[in-house]
MDTraj code that builds the backbone (N, CA, C; nanometers):
import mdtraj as md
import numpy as np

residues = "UNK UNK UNK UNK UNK UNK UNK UNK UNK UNK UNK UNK UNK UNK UNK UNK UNK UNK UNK UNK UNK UNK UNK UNK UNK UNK UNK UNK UNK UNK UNK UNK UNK UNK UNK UNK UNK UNK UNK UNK UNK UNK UNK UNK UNK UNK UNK UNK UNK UNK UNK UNK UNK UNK UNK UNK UNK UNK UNK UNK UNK UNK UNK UNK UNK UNK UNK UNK UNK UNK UNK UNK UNK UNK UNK UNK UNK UNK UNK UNK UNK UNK UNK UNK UNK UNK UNK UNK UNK UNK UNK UNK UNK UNK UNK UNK UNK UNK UNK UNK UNK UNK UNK UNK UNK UNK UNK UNK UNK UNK UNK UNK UNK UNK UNK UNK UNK UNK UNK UNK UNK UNK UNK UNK UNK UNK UNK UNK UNK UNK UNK UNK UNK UNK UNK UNK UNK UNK UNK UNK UNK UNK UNK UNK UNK UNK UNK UNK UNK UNK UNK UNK UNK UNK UNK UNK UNK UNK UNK UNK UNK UNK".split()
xyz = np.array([
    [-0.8250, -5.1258, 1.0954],
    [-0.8899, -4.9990, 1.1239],
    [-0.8183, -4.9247, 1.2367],
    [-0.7481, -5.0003, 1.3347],
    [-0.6816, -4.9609, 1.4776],
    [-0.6148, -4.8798, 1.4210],
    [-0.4798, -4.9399, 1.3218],
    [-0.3787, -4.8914, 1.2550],
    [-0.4535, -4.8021, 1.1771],
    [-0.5344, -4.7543, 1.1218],
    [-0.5540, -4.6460, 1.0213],
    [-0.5540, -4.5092, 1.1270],
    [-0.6419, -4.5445, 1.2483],
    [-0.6671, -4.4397, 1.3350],
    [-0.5571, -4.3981, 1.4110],
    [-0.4942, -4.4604, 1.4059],
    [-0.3452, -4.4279, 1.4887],
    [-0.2247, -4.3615, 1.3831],
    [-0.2551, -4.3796, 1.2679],
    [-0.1355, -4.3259, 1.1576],
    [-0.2251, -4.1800, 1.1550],
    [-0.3921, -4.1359, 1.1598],
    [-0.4388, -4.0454, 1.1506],
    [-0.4134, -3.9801, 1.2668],
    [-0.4150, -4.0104, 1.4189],
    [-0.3881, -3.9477, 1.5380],
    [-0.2398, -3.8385, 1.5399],
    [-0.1466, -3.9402, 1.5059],
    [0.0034, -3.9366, 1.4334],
    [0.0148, -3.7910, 1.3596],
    [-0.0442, -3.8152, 1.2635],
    [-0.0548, -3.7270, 1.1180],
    [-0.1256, -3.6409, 1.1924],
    [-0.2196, -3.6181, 1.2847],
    [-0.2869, -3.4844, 1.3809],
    [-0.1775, -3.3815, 1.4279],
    [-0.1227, -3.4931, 1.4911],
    [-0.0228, -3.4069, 1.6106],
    [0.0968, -3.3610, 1.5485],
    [0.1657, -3.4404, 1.3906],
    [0.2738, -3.4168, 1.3356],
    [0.2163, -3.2696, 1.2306],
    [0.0975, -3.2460, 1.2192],
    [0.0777, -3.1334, 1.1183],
    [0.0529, -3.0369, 1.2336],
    [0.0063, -3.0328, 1.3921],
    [0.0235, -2.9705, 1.4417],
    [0.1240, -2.8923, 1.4995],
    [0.2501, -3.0184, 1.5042],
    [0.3992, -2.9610, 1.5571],
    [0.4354, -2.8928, 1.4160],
    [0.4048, -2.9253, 1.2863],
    [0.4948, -2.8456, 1.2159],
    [0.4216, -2.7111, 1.1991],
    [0.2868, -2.6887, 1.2176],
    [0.2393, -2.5620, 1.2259],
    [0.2898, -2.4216, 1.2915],
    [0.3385, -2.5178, 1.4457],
    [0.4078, -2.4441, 1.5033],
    [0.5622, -2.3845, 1.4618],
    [0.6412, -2.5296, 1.4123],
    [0.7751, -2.4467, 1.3781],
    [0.7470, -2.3845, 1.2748],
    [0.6382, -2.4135, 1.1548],
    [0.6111, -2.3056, 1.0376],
    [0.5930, -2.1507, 1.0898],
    [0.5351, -2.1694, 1.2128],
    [0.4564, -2.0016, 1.2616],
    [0.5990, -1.9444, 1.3241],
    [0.6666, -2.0412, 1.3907],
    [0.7888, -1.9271, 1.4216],
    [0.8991, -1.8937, 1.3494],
    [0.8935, -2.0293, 1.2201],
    [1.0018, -1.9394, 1.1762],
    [0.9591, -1.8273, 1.0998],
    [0.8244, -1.8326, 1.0818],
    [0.7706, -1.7105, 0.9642],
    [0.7881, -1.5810, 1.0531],
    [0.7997, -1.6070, 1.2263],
    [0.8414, -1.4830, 1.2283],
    [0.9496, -1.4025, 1.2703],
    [1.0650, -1.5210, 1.2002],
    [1.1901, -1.4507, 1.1315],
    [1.2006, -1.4866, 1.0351],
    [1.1651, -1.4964, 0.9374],
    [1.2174, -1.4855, 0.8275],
    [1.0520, -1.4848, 0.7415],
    [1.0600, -1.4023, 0.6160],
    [0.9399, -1.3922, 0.5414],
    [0.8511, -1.5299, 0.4990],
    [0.7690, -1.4831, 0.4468],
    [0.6770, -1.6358, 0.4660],
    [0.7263, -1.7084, 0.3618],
    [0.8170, -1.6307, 0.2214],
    [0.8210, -1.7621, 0.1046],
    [0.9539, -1.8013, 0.1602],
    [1.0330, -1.7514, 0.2919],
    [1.1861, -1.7945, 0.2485],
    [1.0754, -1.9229, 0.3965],
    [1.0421, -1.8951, 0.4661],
    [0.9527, -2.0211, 0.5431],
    [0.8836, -2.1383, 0.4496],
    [0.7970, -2.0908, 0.3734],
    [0.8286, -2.2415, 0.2401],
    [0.8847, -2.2886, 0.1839],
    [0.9463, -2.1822, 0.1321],
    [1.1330, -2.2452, 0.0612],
    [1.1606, -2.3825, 0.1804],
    [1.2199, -2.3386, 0.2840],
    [1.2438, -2.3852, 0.4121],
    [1.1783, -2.5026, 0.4256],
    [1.0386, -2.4963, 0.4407],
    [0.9628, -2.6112, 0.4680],
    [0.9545, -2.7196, 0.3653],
    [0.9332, -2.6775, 0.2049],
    [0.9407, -2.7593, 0.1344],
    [1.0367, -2.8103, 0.1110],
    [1.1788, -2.7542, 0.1006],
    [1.2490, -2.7862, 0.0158],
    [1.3478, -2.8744, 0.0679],
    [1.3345, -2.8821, 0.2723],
    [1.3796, -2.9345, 0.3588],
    [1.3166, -3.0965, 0.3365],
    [1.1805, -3.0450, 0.3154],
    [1.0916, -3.2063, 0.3133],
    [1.1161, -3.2580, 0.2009],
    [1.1179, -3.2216, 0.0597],
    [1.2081, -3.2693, -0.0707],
    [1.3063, -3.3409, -0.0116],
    [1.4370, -3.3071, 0.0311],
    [1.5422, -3.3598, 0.0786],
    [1.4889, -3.4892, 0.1454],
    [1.4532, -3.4665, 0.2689],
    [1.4074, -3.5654, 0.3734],
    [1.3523, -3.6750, 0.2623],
    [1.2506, -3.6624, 0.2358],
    [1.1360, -3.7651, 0.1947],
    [1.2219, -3.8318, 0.0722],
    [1.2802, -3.7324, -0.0327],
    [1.3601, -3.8067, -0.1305],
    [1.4651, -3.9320, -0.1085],
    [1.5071, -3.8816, -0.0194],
    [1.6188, -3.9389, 0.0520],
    [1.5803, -4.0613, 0.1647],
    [1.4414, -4.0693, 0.1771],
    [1.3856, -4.1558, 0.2699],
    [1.3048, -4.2967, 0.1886],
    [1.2685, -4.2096, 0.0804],
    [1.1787, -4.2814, -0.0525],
    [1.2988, -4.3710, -0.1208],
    [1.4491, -4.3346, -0.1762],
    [1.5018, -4.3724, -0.1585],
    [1.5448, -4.4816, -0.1296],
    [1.5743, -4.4844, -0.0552],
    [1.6522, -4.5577, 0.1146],
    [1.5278, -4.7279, 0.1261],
    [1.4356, -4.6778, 0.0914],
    [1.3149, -4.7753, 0.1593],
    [1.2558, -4.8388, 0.0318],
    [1.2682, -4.7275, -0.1069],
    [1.2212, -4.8370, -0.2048],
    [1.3310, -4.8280, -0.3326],
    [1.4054, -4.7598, -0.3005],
    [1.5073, -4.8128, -0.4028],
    [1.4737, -4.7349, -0.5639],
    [1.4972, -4.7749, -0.6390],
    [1.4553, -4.7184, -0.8032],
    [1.2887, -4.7299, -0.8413],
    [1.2470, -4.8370, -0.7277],
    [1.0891, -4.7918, -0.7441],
    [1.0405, -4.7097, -0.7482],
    [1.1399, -4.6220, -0.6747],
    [1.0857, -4.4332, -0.6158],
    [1.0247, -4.3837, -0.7417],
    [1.1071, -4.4438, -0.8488],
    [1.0757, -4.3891, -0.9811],
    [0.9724, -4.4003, -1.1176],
    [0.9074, -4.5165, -1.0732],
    [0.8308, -4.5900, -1.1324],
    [0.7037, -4.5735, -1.1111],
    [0.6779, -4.4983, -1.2056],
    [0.4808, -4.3919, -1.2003],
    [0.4296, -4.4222, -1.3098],
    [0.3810, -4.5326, -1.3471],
    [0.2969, -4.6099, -1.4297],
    [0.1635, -4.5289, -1.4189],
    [0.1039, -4.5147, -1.5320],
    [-0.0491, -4.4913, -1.4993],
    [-0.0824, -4.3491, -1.4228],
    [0.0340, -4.2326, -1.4104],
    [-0.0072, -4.1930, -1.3354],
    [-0.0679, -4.0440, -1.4093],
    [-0.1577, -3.9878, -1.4209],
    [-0.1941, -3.8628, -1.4833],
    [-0.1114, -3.7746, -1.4744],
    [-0.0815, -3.7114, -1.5838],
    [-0.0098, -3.5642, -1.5506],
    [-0.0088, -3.4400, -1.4622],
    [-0.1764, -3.4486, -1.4578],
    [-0.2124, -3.3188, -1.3384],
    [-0.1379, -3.3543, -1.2083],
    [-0.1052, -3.4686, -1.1643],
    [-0.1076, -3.5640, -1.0302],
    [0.0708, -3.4887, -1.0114],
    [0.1059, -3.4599, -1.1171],
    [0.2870, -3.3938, -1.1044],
    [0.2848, -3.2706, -1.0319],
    [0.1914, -3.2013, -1.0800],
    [0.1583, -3.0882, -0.9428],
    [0.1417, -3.0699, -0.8557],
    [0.0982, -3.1486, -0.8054],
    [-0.0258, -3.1879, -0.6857],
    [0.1018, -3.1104, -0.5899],
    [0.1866, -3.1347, -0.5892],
    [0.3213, -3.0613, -0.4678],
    [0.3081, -2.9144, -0.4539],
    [0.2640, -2.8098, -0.5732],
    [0.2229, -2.7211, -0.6132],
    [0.1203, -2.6712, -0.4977],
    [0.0208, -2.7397, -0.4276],
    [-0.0609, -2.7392, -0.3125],
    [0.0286, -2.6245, -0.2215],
    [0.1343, -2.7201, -0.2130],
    [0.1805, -2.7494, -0.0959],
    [0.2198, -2.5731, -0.0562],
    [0.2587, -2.5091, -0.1283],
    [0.3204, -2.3633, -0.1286],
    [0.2104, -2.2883, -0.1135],
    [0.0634, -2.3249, -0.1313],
    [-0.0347, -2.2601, -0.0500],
    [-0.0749, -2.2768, 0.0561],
    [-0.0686, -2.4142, 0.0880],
    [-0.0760, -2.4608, 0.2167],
    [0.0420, -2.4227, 0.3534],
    [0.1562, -2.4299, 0.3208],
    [0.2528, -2.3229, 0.4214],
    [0.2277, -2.2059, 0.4511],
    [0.1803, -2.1168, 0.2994],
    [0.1863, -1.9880, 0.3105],
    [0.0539, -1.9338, 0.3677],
    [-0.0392, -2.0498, 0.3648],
    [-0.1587, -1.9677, 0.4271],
    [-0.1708, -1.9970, 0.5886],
    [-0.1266, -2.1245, 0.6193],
    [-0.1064, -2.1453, 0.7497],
    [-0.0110, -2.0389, 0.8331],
    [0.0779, -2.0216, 0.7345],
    [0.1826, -1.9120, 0.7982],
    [0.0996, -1.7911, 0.8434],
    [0.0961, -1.7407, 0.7226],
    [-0.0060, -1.6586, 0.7520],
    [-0.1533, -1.6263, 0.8148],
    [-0.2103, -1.7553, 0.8574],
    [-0.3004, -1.7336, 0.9367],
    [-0.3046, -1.7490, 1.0485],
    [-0.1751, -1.8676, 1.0906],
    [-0.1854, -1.8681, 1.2884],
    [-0.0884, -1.7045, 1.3247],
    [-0.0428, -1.6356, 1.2223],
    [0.0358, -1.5054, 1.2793],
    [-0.1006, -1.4083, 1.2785],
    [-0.2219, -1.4118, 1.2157],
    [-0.3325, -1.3033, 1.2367],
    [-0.4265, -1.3734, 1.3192],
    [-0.4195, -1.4810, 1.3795],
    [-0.4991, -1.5425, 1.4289],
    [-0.5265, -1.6746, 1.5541],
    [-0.3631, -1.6839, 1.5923],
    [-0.3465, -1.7189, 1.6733],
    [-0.3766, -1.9096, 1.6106],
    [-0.2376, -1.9508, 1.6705],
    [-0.1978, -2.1185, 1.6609],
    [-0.4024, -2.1677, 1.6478],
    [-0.4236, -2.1882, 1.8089],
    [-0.5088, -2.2456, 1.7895],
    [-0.6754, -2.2361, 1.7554],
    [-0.7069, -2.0895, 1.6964],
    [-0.7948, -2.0902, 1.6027],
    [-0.7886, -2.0837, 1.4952],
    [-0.6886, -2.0576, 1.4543],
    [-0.6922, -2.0854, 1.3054],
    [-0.6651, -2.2208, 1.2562],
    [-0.5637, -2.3230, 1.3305],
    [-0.5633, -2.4620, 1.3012],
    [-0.6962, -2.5173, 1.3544],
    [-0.8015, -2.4776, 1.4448],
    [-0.8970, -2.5578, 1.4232],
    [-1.0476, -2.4811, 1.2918],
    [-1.0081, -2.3845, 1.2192],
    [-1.0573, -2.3070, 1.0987],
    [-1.0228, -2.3969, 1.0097],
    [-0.8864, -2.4221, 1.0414],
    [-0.8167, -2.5180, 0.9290],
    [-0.8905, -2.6516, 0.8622],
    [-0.8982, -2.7602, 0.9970],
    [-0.9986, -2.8310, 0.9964],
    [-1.0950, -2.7948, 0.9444],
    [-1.1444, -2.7506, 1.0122],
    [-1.3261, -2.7604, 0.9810],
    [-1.3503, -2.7554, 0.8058],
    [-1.2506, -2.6304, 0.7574],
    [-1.2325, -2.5868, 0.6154],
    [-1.2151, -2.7479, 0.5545],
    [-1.0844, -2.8286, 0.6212],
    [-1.0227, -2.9553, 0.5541],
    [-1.1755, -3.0816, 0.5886],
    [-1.2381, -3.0550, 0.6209],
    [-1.3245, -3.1681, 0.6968],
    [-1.4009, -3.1432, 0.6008],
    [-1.4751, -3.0016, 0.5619],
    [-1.5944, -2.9579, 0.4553],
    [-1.5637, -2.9776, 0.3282],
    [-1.4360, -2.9833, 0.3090],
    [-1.3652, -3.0218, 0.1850],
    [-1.4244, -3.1331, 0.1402],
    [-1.3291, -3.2239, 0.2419],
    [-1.3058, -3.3822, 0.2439],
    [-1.4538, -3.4145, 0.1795],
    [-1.5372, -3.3469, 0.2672],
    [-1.6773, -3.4398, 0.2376],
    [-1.7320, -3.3662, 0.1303],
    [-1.6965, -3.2975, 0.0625],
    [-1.7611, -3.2105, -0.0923],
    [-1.7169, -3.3442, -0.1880],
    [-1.5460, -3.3858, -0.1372],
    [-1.4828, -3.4713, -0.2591],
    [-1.5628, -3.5929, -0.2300],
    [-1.5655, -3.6325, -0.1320],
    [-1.6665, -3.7581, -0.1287],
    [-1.7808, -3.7285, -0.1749],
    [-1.8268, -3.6719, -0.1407],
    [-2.0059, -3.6763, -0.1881],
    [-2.0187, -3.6495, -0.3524],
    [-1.9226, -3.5949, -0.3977],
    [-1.9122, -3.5612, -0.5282],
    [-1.8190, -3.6377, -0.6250],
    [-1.7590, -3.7184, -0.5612],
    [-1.6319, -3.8106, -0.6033],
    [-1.5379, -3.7271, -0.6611],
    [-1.4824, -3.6093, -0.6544],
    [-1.4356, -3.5348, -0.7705],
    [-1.2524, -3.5558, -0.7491],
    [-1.2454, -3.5791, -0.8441],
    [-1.0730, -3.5919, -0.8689],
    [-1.0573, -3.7507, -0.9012],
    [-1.1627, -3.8089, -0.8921],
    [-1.1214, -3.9452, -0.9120],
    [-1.1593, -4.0356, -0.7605],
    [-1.1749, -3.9683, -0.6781],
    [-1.2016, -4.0533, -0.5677],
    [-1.3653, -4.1133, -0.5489],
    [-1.3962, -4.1962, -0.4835],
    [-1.4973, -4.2913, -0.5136],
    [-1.5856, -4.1878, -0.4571],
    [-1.7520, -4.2103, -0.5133],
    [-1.8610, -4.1310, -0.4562],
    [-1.9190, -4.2320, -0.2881],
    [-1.9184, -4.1322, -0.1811],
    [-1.9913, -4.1805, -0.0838],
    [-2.1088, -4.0853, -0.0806],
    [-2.2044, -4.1684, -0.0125],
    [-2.3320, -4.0830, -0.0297],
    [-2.3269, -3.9534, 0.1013],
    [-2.4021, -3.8627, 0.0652],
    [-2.3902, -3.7667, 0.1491],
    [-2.5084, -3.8011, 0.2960],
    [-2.4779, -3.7968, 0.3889],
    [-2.5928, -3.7880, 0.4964],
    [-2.6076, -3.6654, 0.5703],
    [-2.7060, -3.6952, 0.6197],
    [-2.7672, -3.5809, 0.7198],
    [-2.6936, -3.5720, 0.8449],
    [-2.5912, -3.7144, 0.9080],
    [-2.5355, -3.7295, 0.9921],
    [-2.3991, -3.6385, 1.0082],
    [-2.3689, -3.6528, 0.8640],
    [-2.2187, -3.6010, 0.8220],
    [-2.2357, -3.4589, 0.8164],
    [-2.3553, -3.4110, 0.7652],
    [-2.3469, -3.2151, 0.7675],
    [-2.3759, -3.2030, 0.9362],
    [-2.4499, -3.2547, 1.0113],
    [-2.4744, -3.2425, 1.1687],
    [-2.3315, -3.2083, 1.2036],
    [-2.2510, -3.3144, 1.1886],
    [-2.1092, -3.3761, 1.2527],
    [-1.9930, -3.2154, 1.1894],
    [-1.9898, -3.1697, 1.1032],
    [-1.9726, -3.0840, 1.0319],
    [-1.9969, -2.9683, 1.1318],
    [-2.1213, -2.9677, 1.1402],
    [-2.2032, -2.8270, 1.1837],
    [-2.1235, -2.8159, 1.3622],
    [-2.1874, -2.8977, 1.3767],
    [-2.1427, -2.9316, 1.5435],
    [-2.0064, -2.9203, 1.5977],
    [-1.8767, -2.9266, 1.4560],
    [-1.7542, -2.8747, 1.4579],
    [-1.7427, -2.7454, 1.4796],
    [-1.7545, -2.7142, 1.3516],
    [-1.8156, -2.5387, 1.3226],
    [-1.8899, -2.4585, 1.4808],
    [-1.9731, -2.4933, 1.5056],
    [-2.0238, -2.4498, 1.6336],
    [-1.9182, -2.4361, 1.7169],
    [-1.8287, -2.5338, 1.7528],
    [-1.7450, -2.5476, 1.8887],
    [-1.6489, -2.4529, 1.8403],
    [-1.6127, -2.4265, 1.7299],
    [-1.5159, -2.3602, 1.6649],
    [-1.5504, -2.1940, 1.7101],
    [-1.7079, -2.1581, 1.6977],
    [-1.7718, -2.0552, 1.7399],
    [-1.7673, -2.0411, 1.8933],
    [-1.7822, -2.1304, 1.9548],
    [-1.8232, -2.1226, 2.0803],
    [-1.6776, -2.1140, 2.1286],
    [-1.5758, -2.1345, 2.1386],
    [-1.4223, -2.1592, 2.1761],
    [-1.4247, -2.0226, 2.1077],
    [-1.4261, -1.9696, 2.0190],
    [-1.3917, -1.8515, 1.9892],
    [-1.4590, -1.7129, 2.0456],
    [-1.5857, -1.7292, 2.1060],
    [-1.6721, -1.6303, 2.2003],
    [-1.6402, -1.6700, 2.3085],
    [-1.6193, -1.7789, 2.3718],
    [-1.5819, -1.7885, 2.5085],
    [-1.3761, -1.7741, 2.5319],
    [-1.3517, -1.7329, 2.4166],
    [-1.2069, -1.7218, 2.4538],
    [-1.1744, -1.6111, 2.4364],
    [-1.2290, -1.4629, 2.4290],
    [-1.2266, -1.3455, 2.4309],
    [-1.1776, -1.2801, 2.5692],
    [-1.0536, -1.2365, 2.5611],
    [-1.0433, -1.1993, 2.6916],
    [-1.1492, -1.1051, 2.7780],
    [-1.1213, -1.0997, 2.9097],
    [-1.2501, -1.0242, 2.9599],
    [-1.1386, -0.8865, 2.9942],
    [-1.2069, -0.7615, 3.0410],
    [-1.1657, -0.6654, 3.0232],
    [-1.1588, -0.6700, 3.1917],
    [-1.0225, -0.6013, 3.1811],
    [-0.9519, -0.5395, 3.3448],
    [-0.9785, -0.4087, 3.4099],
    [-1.0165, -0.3602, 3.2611],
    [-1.0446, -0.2188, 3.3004],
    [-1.1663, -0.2184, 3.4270],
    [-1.2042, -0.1306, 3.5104],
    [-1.3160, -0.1114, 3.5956],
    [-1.3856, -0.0275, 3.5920],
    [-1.5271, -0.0757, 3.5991],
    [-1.6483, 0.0089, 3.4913],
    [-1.6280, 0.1300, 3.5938],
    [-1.6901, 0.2343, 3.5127],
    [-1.6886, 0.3738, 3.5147],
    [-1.7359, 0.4083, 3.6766],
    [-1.8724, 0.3519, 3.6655],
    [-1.9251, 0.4233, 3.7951],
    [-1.8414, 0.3612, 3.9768],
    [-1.7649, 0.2406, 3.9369],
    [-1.6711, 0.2035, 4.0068],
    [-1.5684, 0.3090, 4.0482],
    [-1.4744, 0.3427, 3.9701],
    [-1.3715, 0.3971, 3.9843],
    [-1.4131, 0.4950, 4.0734],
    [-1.5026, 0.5731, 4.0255],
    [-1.5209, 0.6850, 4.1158],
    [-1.6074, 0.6477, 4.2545],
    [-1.6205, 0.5886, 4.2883],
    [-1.6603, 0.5005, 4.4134],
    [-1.5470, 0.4835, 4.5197],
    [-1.4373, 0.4286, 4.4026],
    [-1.3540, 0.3676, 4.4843],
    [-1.2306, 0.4947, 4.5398],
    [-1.2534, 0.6281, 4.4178],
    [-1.1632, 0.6888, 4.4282],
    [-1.1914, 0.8073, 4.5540],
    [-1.3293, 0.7854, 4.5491],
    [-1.3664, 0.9152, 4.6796],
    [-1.3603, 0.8503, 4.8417],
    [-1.2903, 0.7179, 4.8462],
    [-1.2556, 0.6224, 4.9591],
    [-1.1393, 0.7079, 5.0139],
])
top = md.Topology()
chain = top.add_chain()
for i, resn in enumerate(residues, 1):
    res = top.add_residue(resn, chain, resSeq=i)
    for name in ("N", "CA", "C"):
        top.add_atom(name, md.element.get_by_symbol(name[0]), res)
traj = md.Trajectory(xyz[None], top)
């Protein structure tokens, strides 16, 4: 369980660093030549790593459904909307939008088993835990509003007849 939470901690901070180089390079260069980029870099990498580590196994997809060949297909929405949303919305509200969106997911597919993954039962604990995300997500987003420099009206002229 140690090891599961630590490959997930990992996988936190590694989808966070690439968020970032996704957001800057999108703003030089357009967002599909930034997926091009992102995917087609990680094709290379991973092929070449899959490879390296299992040999001709890489190739060997027994059993595996056809829809499941797409599934990479995701992936070109997932760049392009991240791209596009930490540039209208700033790195860190929109990656924690991100979440909350990926968390409400997660637990639709569980509670519903859908795609093939096993049914867990839904609790009252898990929509709380949910909600209580969502909230902080609200609350970080009203308390991170800048405050205004300007100086209220009846000030100025106070200060200006000094």
């Amino acid at each position: 369980m140690i090891l599961g939470i630590l490959f997930a901690i990992l996988a936190g901070s590694l989808v966070s660093l690439q968020n970032i180089f996704n957001s800057k390079t999108g703003e030089h260069a357009g967002s599909w030549t930034t997926t091009t980029l992102v995917l087609g870099l990680g094709f290379v990498a991973s092929f070449t790593l899959g490879f390296l580590f299992e040999g001709k196994q890489l190739f060997e997809l027994q059993n595996m459904k056809t829809w499941y060949w797409f599934s990479g297909l995701i992936g070109i929405g997932v760049v392009t909307c991240v791209v596009k949303g930490i540039k209208l919305l700033g790195p860190t509200y929109a990656i924690s939008i991100m979440l909350s969106s990926q968390l409400g997911f997660a637990l639709l597919f569980d509670t519903f088993g859908w795609l093939g993954i096993e049914k867990v039962p839904f609790t009252t604990q898990q929509l709380i835990g949910v909600l209580v995300i969502v909230a902080g997500i609200l609350i970080f987003k009203i308390s991170g509003e800048p405050k205004s420099t300007k100086m209220p009206t009846g000030l100025k002229s106070v200060h200006a007849e000094k």
